[in-house]
Backbone bond lengths (Angstrom), bond angles and torsions (degrees), N, CA, C in turn:
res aa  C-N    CA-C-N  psi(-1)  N-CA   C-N-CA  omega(-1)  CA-C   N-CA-C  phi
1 X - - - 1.443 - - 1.524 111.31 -
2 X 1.495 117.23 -8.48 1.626 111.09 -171.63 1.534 90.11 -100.73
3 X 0.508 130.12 -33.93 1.881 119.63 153.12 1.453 111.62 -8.05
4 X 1.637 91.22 -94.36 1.209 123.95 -156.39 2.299 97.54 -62.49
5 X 1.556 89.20 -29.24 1.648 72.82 168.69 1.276 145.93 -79.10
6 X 1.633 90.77 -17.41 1.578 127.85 173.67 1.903 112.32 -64.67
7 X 1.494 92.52 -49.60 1.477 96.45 175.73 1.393 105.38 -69.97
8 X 1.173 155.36 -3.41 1.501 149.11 -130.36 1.891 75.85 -134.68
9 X 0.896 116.31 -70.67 1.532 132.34 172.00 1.497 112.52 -22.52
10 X 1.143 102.85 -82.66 1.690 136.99 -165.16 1.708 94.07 -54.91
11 X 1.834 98.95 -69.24 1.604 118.18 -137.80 1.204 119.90 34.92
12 X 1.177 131.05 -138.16 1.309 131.76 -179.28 1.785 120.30 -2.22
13 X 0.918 105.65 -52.65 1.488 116.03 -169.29 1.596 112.14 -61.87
14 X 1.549 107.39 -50.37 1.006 128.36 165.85 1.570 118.95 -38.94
15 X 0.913 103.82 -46.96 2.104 116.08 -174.45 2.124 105.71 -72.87
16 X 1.763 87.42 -48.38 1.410 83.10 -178.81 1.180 114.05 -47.10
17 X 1.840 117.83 -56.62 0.978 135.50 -156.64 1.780 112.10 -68.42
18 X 1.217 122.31 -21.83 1.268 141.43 178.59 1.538 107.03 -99.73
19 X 1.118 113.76 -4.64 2.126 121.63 158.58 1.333 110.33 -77.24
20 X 1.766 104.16 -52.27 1.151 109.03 -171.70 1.789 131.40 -52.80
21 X 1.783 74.71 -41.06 1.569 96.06 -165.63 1.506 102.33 -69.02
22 X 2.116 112.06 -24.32 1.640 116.42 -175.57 2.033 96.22 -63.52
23 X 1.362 107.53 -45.11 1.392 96.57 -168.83 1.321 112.22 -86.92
24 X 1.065 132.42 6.71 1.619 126.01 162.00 1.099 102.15 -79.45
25 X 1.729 131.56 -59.69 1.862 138.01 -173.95 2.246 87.52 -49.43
26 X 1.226 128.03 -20.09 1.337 91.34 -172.80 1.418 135.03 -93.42
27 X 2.016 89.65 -15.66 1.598 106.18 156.33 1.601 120.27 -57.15
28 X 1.553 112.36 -37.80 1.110 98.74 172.44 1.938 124.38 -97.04
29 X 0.891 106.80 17.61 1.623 119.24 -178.40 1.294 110.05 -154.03
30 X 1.430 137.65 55.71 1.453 137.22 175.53 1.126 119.92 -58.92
31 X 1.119 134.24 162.51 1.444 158.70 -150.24 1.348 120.43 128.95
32 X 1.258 108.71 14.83 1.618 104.17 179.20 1.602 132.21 78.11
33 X 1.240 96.40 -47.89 1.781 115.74 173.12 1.612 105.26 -30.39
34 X 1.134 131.61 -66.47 1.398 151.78 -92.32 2.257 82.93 -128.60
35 X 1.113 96.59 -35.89 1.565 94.22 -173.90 1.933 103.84 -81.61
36 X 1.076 110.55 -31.61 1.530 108.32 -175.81 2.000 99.80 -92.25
37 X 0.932 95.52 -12.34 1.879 86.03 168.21 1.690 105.66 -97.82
38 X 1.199 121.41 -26.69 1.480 113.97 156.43 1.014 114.41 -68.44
39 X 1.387 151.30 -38.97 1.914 152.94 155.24 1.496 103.30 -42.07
40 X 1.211 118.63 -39.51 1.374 102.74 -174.32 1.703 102.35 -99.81
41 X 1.104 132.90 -4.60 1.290 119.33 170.39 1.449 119.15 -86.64
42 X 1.756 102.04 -29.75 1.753 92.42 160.47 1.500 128.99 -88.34
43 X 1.239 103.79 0.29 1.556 105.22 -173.71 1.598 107.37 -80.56
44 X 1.761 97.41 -23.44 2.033 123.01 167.48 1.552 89.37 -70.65
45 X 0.823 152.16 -71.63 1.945 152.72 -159.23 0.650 89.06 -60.53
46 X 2.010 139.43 -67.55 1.618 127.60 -144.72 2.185 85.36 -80.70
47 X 0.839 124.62 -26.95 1.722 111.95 -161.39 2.066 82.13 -79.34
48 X 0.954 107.61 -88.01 1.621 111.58 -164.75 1.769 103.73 -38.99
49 X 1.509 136.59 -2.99 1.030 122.65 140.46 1.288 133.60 -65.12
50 X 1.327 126.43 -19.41 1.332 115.50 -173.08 1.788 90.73 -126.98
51 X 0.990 137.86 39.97 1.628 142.52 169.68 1.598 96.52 -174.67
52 X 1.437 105.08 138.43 1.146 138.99 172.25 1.456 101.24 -63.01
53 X 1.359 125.25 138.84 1.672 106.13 -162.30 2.013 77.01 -173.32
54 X 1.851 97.83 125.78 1.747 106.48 -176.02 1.636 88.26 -72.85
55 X 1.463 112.02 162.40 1.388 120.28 -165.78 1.914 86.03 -78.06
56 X 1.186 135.59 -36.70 1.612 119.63 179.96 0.886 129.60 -69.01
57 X 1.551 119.69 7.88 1.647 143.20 -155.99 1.565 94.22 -120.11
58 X 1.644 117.94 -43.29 1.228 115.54 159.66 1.309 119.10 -61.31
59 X 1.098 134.57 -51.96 1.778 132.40 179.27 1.216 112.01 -26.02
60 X 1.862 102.25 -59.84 1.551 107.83 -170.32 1.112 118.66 -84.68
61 X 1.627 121.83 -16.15 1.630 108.37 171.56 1.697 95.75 -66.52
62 X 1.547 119.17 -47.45 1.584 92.04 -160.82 1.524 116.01 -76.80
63 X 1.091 98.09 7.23 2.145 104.81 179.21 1.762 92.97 -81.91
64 X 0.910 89.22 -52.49 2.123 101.71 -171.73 1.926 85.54 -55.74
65 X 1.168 124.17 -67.88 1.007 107.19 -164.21 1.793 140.15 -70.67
66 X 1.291 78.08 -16.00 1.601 110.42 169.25 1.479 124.40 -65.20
67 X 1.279 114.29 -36.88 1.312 150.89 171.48 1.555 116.38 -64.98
68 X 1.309 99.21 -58.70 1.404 125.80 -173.17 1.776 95.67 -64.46
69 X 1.143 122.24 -69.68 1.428 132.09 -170.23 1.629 120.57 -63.81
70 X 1.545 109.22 -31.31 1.088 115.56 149.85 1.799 147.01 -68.21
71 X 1.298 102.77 -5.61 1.440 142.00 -152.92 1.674 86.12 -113.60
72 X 1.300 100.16 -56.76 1.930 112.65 169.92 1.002 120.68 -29.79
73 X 1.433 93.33 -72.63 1.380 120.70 -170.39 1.714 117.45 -52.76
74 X 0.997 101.65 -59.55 1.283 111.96 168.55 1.781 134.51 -51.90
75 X 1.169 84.54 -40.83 1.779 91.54 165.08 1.235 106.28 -71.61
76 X 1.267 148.78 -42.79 1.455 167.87 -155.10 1.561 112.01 -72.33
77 X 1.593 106.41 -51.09 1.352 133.28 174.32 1.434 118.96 -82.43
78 X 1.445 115.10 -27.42 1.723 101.97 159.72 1.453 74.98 85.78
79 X 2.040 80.10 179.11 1.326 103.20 -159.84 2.300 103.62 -87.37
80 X 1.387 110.27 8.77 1.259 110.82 -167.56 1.443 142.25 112.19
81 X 1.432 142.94 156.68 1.351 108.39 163.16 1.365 120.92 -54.86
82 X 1.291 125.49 167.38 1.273 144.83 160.75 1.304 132.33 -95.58
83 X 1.415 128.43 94.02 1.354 109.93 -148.68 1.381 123.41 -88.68
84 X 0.976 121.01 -179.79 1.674 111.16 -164.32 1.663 122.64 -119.82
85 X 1.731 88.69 14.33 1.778 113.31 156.06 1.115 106.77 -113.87
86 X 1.216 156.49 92.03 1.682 143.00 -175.58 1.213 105.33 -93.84
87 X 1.327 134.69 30.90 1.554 125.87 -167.85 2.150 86.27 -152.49
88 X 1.183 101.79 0.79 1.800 93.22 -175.03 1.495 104.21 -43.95
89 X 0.941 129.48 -70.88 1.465 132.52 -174.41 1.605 120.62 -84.45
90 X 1.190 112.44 26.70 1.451 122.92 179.42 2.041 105.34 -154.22
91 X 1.211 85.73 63.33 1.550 106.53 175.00 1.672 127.76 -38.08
92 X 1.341 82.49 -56.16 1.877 111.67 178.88 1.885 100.73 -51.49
93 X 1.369 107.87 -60.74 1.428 107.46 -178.52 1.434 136.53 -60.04
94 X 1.786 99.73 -17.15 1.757 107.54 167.62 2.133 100.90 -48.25
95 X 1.013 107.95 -26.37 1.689 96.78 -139.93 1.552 89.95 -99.81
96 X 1.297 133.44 -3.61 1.202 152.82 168.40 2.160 102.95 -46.88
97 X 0.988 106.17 99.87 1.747 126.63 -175.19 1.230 103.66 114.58
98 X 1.011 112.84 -41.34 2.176 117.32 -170.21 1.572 104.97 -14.69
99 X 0.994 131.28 140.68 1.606 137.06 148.44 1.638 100.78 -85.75
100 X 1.461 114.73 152.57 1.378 120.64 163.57 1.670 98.72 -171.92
101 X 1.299 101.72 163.92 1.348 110.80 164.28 1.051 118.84 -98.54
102 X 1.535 131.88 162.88 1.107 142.63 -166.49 1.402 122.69 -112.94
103 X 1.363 125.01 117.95 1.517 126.10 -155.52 1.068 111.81 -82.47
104 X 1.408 110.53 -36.53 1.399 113.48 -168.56 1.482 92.68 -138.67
105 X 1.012 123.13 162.09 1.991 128.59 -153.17 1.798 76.99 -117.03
106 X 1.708 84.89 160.50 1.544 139.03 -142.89 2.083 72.85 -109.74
107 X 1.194 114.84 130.13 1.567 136.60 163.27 1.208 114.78 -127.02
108 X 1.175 117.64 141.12 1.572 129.36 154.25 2.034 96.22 43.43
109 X 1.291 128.70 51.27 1.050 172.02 95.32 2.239 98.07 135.66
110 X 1.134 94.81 18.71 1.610 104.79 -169.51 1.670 102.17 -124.86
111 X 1.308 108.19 146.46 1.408 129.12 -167.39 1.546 114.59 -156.33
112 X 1.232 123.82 -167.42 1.460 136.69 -179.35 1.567 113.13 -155.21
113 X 1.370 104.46 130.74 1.477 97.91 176.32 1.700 105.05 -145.87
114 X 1.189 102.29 152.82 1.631 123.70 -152.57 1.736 92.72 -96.65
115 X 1.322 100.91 120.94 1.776 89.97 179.21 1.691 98.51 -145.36
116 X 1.257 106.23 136.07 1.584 95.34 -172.59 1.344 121.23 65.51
117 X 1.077 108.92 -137.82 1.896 121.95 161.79 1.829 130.51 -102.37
118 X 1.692 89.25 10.54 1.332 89.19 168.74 1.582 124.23 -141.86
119 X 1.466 122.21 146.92 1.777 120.22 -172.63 1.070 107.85 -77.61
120 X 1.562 125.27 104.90 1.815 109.12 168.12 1.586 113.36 -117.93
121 X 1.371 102.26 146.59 1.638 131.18 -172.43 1.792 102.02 -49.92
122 X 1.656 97.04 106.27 1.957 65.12 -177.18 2.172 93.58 -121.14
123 X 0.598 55.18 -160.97 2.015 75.60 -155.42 1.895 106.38 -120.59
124 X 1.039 119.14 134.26 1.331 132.13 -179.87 1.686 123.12 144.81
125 X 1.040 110.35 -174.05 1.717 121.51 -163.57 1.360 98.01 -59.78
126 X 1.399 119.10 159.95 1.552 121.28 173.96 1.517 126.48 -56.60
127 X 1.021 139.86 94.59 1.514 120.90 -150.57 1.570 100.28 -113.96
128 X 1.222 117.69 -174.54 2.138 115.11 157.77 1.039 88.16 -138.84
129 X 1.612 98.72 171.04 1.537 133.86 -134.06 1.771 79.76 -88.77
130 X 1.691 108.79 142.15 1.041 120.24 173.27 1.540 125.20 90.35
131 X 1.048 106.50 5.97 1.532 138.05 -170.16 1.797 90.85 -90.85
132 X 1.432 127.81 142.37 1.030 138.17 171.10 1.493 108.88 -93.02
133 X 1.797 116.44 122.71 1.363 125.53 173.89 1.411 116.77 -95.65
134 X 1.175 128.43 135.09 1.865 114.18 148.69 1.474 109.01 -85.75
135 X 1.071 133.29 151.37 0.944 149.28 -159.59 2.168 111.15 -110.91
136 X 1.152 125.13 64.35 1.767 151.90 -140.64 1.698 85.84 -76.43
137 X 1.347 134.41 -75.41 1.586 128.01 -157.78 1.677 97.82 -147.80
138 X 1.347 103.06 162.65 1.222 116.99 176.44 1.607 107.97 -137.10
139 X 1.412 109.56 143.91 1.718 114.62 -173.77 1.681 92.98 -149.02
140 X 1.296 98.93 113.20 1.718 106.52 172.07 1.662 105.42 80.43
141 X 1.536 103.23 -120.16 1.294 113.28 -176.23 1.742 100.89 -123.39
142 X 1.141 98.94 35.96 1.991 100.24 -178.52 1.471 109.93 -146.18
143 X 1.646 102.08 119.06 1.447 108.29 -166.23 1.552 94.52 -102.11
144 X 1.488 93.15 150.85 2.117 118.58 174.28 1.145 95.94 -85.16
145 X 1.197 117.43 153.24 1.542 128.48 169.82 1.782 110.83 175.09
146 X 1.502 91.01 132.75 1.353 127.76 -164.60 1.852 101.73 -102.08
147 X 1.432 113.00 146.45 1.410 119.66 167.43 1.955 101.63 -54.21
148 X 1.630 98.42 136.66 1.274 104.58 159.37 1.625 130.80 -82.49
């Protein structure tokens, strides 16, 4: 409630001063967020300075505007870079088409196969050792794979 009495008090002053403080927190915490909710909290200070404006009338212009600019922003900014590893943190799925042979045969529909520097659990039809796999989906650390 000392908020809301402060703003009732202040008005105007209050918003600037709570813009300011949004765009100082964004030098030190970036992500962008933080600069368009300070734009819309002074654009609420600079408007309720020159019009008489009830402090709940302020809330929702700066929610509407907050919204609005963030909503902006985002259309504006696209969907991001695009990076030029798309599999960095999804390891298992680089190997997704691979051909290889199979060292040791596929049982009771589960097997192991040696790829690189590491053994992973892979999953598919009963096969024997020496049999050529493609390598179809990956989930976790256990690759699918179908006769080539």
């Amino acid at each position: 409630m000392q908020i809301i009495e402060f703003i009732g008090q202040n008005g105007a002053w209050s918003w600037i001063v709570a813009g300011l403080i949004l765009l100082g927190l964004e030098l030190v915490v970036p992500g962008g967020v933080l600069v368009w909710l300070g734009a819309a909290a002074m654009v609420t200070g600079l408007l309720s300075l020159f019009v008489t404006i009830f402090w709940p009338l302020q809330f929702v212009i700066f929610g509407v505007l907050a919204l609005v600019a963030i909503w902006l922003w985002l259309r504006v900014r696209g969907p991001g870079p695009v990076s030029d590893r798309p599999f960095l943190n999804q390891r298992a799925r680089r190997y997704i088409g691979r051909e290889v042979v199979l060292e040791q045969p596929i049982q009771d529909g589960v097997g192991r196969l040696n790829l690189d520097d590491t053994t992973w659990r892979i999953t598919g039809p009963d096969l024997a050792a020496g049999v050529k796999v493609r390598i179809v989906d990956a989930d976790g650390a256990e690759l699918s794979v179908e006769a080539a």
